[in-house]
C-alpha positions as CSV (number, residue, x, y, z in Angstrom):
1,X,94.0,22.6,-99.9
2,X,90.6,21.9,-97.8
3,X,88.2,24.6,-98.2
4,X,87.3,26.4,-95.2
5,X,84.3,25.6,-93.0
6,X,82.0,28.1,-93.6
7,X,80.1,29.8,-90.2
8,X,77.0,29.0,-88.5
9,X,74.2,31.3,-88.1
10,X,75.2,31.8,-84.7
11,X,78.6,32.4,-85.2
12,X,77.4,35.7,-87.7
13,X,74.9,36.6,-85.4
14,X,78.4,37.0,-82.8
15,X,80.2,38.5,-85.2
16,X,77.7,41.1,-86.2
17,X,77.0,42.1,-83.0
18,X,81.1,42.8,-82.5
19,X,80.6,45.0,-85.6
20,X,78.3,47.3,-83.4
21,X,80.1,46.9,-80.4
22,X,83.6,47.3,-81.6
23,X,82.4,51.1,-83.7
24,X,79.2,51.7,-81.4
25,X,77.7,53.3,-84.4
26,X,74.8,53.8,-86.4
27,X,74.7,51.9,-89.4
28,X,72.4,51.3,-92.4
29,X,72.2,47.7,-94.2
30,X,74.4,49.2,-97.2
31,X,76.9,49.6,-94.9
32,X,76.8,46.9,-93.0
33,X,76.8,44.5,-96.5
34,X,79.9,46.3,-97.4
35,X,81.7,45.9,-93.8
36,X,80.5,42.6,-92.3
37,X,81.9,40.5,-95.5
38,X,85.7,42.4,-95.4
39,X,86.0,42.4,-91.3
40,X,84.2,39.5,-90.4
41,X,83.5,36.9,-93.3
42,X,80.0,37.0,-93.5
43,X,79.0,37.0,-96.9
44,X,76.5,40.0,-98.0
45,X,74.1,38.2,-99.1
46,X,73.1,37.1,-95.5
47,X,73.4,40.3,-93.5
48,X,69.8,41.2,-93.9
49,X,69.1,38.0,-92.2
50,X,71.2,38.3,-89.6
51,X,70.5,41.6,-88.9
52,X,66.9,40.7,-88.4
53,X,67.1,37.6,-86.5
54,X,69.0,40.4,-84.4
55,X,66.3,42.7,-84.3
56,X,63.9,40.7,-83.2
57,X,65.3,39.1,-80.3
58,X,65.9,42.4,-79.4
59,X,69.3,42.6,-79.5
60,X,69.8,45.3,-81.7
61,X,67.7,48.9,-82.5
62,X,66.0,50.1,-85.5
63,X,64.8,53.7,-86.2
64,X,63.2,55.0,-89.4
65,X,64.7,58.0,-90.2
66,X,63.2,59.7,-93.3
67,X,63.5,57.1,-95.9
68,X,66.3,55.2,-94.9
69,X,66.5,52.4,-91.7
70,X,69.3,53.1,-89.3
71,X,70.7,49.6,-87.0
72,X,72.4,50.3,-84.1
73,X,73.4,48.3,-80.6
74,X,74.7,49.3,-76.9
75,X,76.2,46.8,-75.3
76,X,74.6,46.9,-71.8
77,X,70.9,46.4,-73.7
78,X,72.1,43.7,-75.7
79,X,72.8,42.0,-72.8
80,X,69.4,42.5,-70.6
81,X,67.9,41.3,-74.2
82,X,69.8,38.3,-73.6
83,X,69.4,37.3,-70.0
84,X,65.1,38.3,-70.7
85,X,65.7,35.8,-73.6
86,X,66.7,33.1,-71.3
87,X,64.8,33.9,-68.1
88,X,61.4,33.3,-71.2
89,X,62.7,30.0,-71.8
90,X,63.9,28.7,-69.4
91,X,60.3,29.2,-67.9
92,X,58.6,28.0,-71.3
93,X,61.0,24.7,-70.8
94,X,59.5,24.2,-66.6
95,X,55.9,24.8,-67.7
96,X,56.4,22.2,-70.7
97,X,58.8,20.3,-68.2
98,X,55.8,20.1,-65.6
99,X,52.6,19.5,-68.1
100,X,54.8,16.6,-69.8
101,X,54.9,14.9,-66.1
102,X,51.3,15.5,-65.5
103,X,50.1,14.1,-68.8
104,X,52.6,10.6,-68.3
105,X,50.9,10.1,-65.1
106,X,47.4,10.1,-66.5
107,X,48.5,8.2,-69.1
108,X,49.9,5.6,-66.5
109,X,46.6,5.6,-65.1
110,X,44.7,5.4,-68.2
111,X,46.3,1.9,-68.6
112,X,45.4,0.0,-65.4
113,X,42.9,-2.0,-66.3
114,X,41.7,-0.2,-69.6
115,X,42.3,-1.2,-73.3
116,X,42.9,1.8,-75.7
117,X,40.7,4.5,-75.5
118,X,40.3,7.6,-77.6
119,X,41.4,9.5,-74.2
120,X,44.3,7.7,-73.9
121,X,45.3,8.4,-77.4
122,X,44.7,12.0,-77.4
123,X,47.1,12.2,-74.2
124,X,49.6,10.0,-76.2
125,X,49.4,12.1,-78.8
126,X,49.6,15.6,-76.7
127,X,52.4,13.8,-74.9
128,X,54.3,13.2,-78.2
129,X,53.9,17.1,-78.8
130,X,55.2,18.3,-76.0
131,X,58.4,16.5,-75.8
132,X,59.2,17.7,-79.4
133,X,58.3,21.4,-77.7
134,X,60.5,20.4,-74.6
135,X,63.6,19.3,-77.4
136,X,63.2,22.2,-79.2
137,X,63.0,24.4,-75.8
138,X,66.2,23.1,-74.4
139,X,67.7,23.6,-77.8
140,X,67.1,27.0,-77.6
141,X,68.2,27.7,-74.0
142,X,71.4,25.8,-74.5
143,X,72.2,28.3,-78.0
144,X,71.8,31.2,-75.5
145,X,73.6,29.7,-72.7
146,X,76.4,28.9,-74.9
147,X,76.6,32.5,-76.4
148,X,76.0,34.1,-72.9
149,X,79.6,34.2,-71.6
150,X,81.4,36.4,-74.6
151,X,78.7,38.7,-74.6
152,X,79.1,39.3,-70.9
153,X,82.6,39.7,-72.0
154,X,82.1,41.5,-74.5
155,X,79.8,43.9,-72.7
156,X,82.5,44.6,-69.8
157,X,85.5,45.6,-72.6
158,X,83.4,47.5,-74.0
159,X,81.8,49.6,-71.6
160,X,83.8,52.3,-71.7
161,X,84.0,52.1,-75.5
162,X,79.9,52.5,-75.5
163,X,79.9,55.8,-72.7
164,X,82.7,57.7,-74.9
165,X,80.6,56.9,-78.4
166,X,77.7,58.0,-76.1
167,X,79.2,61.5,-75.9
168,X,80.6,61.7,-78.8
169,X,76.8,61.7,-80.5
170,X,75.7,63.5,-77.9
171,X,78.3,66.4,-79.0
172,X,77.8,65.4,-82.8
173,X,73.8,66.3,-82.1
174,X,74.9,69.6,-80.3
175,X,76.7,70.5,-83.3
176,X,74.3,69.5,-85.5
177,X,71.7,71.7,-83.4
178,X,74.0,74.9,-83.7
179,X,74.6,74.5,-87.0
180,X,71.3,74.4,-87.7
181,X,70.2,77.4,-85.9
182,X,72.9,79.2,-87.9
183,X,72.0,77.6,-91.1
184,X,68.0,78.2,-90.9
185,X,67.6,80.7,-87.7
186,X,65.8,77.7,-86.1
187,X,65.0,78.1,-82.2
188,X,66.2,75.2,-80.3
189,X,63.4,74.1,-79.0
190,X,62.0,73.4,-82.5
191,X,65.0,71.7,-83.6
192,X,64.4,69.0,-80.3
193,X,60.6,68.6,-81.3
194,X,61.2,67.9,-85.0
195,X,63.6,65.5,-84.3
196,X,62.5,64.2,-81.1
197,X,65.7,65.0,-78.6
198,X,65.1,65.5,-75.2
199,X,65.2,68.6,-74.0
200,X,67.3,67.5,-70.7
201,X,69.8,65.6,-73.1
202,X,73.4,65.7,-71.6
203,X,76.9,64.2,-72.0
204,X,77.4,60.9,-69.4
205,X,79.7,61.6,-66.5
C-alpha cells in the first residue's frame, strides 16, 4: 500500500481557513490542535504555524482576552485580505519588473566601447538581485492567484452561514449582558465599557 502524500503548506492554510468558515466561530489554539487533525488531516503539531502564517497575512483575527488568545475569521475580510495581498505584489513585481529593464539598459550601455568597470559590475550585480526578487515575486502572486478562486467560492456559500453566526453572537453577548446584570446588578453601560461592546450593537438584517 503507497503511503499517502502528505499536504503542502498551502493546502493547510485552505483547509484551516474552511475550519473557520464552515463553524464561523471563535476558537483558541487547544481547540483548533484537537479539531484540524480529526476534520481536516493536518497534524497538531503544525497548527500554530499555520495559524500564524494566517494571522499575518491578515487573513484571520486575534484578540487577547484575559489570559487566553481567541482566532477567529469572516469570510468577506478574509477575502479583501486576499485581493490587498495581491494588489501589494503585483505592484512590488512592476516596480522590480521596471527597475530590472532600466538597469539592463545601462548595463548595455556600459559595454559599448568600455572594458569592465567597477560600475558595470555593481549593476551586474544589482541586476542579478533583482531578478531573484522578481522570481521570488511572481512566485508569490501566482500562490495567491492560484488560491483566489475557492476562497471567492468559499466566501459566496458562506455568506449567509457568516450573517446568521453574526446574530447568533450578537444574541449570545445580549445574554451574556443580562445575565450579568442579574448575576452582579451591573448597569449596562458598564458591562459595554469593560468589555468593549458598542453601545449601538445590533443584530444584521
Amino acid at each position: 500500500q503507497s503511503k499517502k502524500k502528505g499536504l503542502s503548506f498551502e493546502e493547510k492554510r485552505a483547509r484551516m481557513m474552511e475550519i473557520f468558515f464552515e463553524t464561523v466561530d471563535v476558537f483558541q489554539l487547544k481547540d483548533l490542535e484537537k479539531i484540524a487533525p480529526k476534520e481536516k488531516g493536518i497534524t497538531s503539531m503544525s497548527v500554530k504555524e499555520i495559524l500564524q502564517s494566517l494571522v499575518d497575512d491578515g487573513m484571520v483575527d486575534t484578540d487577547r482576552i484575559g489570559t487566553s488568545n481567541y482566532f477567529w475569521a469572516f469570510p468577506s475580510k478574509a477575502l479583501h485580505a486576499r485581493k490587498r495581498k495581491l494588489e501589494e505584489l503585483e505592484s512590488q513585481f512592476a516596480e522590480s519588473s521596471q527597475k530590472k529593464e532600466t538597469l539592463q539598459k545601462s548595463i548595455e550601455k556600459s559595454k559599448i566601447g568600455r572594458e569592465d568597470t567597477a560600475e558595470r559590475a555593481a549593476l551586474l550585480e544589482e541586476l542579478s538581485t533583482l531578478r531573484q526578487k522578481k522570481e521570488q515575486l511572481k512566485a508569490e502572486i501566482d500562490k495567491y492567484r492560484e488560491c483566489d478562486p475557492d476562497v471567492v467560492e468559499e466566501m459566496r456559500q458562506t455568506n449567509q452561514v457568516a450573517k446568521e453566526a453574526a446574530n447568533r453572537w450578537t444574541d449570545n453577548i445580549f445574554s451574556i449582558k443580562s445575565w450579568a446584570k442579574r448575576k452582579f446588578g451591573f448597569e449596562e453601560s458598564r458591562i459595554d465599557k469593560g468589555f468593549g461592546i458598542p453601545e449601538d450593537l445590533d443584530y444584521i438584517d
